[in-house]
N, C-alpha and C positions, 0 to 999 in steps of 0.2 A: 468912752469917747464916741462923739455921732456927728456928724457932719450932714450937711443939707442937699448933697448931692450922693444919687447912688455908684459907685464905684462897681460897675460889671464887671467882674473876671470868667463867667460862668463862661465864655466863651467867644471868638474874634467876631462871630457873626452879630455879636454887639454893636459894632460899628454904626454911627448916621454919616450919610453923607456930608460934606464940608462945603462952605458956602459952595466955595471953585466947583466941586463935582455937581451942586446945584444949579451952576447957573448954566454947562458945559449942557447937562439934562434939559433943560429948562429951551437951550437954545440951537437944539439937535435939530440935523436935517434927516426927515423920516419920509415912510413909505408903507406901501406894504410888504411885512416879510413873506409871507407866502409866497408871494407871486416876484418875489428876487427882487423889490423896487424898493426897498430900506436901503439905501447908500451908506449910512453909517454903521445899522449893523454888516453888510456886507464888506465894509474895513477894518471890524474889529476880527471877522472871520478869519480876514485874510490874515491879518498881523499875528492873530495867534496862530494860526498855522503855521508859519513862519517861524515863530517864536517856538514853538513845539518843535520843529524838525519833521512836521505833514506836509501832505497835498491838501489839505481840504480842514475845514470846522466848520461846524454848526454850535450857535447860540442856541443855551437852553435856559430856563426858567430856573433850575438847580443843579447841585452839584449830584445828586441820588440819581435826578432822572440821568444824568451826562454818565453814571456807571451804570445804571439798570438800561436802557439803549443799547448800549455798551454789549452787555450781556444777551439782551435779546438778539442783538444781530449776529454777533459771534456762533452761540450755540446754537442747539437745537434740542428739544423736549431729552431728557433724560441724562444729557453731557454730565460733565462733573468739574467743577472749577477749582481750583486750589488755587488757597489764601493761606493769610498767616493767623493764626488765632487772635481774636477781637479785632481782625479788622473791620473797617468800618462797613462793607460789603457783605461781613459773614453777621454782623451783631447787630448794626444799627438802623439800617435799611429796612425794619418792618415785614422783613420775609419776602420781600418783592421779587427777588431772582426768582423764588422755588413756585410765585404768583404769577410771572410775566412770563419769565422764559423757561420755566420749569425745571429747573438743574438742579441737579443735587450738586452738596458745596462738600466740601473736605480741606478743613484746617490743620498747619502744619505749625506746629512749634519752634519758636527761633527766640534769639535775644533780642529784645526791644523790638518786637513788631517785625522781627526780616526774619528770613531764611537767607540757607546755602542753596549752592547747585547742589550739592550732595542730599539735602532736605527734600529738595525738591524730585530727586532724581528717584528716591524713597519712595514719595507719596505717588509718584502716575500708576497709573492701572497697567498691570501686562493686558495685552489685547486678550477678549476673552468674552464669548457671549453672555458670559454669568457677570460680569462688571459691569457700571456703567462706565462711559468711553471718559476719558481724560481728554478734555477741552481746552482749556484756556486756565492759563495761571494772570494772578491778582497781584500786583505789589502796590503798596501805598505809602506815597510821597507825600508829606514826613508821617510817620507815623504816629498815629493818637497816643493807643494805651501804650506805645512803647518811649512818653515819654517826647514826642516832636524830634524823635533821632530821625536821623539823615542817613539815607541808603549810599554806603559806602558806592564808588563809582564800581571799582574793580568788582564790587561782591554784584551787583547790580546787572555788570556785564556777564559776572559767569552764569549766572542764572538767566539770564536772555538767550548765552546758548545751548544751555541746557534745554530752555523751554523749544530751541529750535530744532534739538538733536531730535525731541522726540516728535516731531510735527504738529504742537501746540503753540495757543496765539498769549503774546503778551501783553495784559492790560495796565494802564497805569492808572490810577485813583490818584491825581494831582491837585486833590483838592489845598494843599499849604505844599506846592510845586514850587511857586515862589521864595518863599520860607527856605526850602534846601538852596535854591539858588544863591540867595544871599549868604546864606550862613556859609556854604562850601565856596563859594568864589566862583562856583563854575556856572556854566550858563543852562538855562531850565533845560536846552534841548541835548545838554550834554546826557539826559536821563533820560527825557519822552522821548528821543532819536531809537532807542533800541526798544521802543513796545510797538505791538503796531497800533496800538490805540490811548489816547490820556487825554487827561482834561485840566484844564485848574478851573479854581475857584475864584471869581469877581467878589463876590460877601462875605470872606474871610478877611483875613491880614489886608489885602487892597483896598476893603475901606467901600465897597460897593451894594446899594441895597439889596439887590438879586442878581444871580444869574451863574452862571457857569460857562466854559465855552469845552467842546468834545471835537477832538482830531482824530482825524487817519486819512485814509485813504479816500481817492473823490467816491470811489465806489461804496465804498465804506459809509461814510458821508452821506449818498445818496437813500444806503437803508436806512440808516438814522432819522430822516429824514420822514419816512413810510412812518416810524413806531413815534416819531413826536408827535404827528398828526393823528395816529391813531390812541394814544393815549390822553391828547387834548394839551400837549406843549407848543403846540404851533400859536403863534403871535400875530398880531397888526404890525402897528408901528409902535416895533421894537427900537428905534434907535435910540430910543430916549433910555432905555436902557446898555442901550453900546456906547453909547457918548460915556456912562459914565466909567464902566469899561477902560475904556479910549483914555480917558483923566485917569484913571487909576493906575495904565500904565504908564503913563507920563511921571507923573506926582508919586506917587503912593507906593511904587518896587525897591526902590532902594534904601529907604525909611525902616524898611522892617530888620533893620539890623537896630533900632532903636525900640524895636518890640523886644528885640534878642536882649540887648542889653536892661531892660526894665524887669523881663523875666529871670535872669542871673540875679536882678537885684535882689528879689521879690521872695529869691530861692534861699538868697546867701541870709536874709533878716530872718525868715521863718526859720529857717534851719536852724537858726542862733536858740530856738525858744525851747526850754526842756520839756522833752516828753515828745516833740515833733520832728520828725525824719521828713526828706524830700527823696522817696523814693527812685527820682531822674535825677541823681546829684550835677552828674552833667547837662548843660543845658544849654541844649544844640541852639533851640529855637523861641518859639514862643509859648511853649507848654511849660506850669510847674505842676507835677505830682505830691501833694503831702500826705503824709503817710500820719495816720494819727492815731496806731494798734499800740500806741505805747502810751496813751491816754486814756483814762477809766469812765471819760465820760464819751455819752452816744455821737457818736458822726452827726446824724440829723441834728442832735443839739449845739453842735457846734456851729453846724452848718446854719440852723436857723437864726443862733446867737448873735453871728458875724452881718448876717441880714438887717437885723435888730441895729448892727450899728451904722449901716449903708453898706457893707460891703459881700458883694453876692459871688460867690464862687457854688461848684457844682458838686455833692457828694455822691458816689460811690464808687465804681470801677476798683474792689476791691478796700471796704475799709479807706478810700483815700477820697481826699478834695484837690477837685482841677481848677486848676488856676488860668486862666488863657492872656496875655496882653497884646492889646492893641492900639490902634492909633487914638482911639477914646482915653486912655490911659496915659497918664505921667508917669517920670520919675517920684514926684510930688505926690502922685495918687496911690504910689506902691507902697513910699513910707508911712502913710495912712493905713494902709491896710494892713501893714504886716504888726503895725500899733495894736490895732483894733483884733488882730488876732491873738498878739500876747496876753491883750487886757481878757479875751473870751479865756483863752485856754487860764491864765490865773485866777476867771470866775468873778472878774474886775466890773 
């Protein structure tokens, strides 16, 4: 079966903006951001600081540069960050930290993408001139390879005072922040309130062409600030990118429990088809993992196959294909797709 339109699962950042967020962009009052005279970016600042539980954000260009800033400002040449294995920080970010701020990283093991306070408490360095020093710990809201799970609130907090016990800083990667909000009911800053720094993402689940917004502190904030400019993140008139921001939180936050629910669907058809596992049986959010080691023919061909009939999902991260839904995506577009998978996998 094929269809005339390509059905993207490979990822949320599929998303086009909707007429509304077109015409919101279209009809933005702007300035120059440098020089503090963007009125609209400086409302999107505010609100999501707000919304985070900050003093202060700055609008970036992306979600990488909103954690490599991040990074930079925190450390210093040599530090050591700890994450959770395959975060997106330690794997997908192109090496930027060990390029930008020079840190060595060290990944910690945990279920679906988290750690303990106990994990955590493992991995810091005893003080010691032969180490390098333990810096700042990484958690990422929701998590990727672990399947779009939600950092338990209570697990989240004990690890926040762990990272305090030992005088290390807590960063949050809130690039699908929104995602945990909805799914768990609580509110984003029930999570970014205990790091001192997080960002979400405006180009994922929201539905927005670019951008990211990075919180903490005005001080904080203010180095931020120094490294967007020196690395070439600094903007005009940016507003036209906060407008759509600005739409996205209006329109676009509370919808993504209809991602949640499209991705359940997406998980429970696939799953039906033999030979295929969904590795996240549960399915917090808007991720599905499929597992497809119980299949004798190649991932890539599968991968290419499903292409061949309109429908593009992303293979590897282990032997599996990621599935992502978004606002571009139906109910309607999933039973499509999970069609066009059976028909690949029986070679139809």
């Amino acid at each position: 079966m094929t269809h005339n339109r390509l059905l993207d699962f490979i990822s949320d950042t599929s998303t086009r903006p909707t007429p509304g967020m077109r015409k919101a962009m279209a009809e933005a009052e702007v300035g120059d951001e440098q020089r503090g005279e963007d009125p609209t970016t400086r409302r999107l600042e505010e609100r999501v600081a707000d919304l985070l539980g900050h003093e202060a954000a700055v609008l970036m260009p992306s979600g990488t540069m909103c954690n490599q800033i991040a990074l930079a400002v925190h450390t210093t040449a040599g530090d050591e960050i700890i994450g959770a294995e395959g975060c997106h920080i330690l794997s997908y970010e192109g090496g930027g930290g060990a390029m930008l701020a020079r840190h060595q990283s060290r990944a910690v093991a945990g279920a679906n993408g988290m750690f303990t306070a106990v994990d955590l408490e493992a991995a810091v360095r005893d003080p010691s001139r032969y180490h390098p020093r333990s810096r700042l710990v990484t958690v990422e809201q929701t998590t990727n390879l672990g399947g779009g799970a939600v950092w338990p609130l209570a697990q989240l907090e004990d690890v926040a005072k762990a990272t305090r016990k030992h005088g290390l800083i807590l960063h949050m990667d809130g690039a699908r922040l929104p995602n945990a909000a909805v799914a768990s009911g609580l509110t984003a800053k029930s999570y970014s309130s205990l790091c001192d720094s997080a960002w979400l993402d405006l180009s994922k689940g929201l539905g927005c062409p670019i951008g990211g917004v990075l919180t903490g502190s005005k001080a904080f904030i203010q180095d931020c600030w120094r490294w967007k400019q020196r690395i070439g993140g600094a903007m005009r008139q940016s507003g036209m990118i906060a407008a759509a921001g600005l739409y996205a939180l209006d329109h676009n936050w509370d919808r993504l429990a209809e991602d949640h629910a499209n991705a359940r669907r997406l998980a429970e058809r696939i799953g039906a088809i033999k030979g295929v596992k969904i590795s996240n049986p549960t399915v917090n959010t808007n991720l599905v993992f499929i597992d497809l080691s119980g299949l004798s023919r190649p991932g890539k061909d599968i991968e290419a196959a499903l292409l061949a009939k309109g429908v593009r999902m992303s293979f590897g991260y282990g032997r599996r294909l990621r599935a992502v839904t978004h606002l571009d995506v139906s109910s309607a577009d999933v039973d499509v797709a999970a069609r066009a998978f059976a028909d690949v996998v029986a070679g139809v």
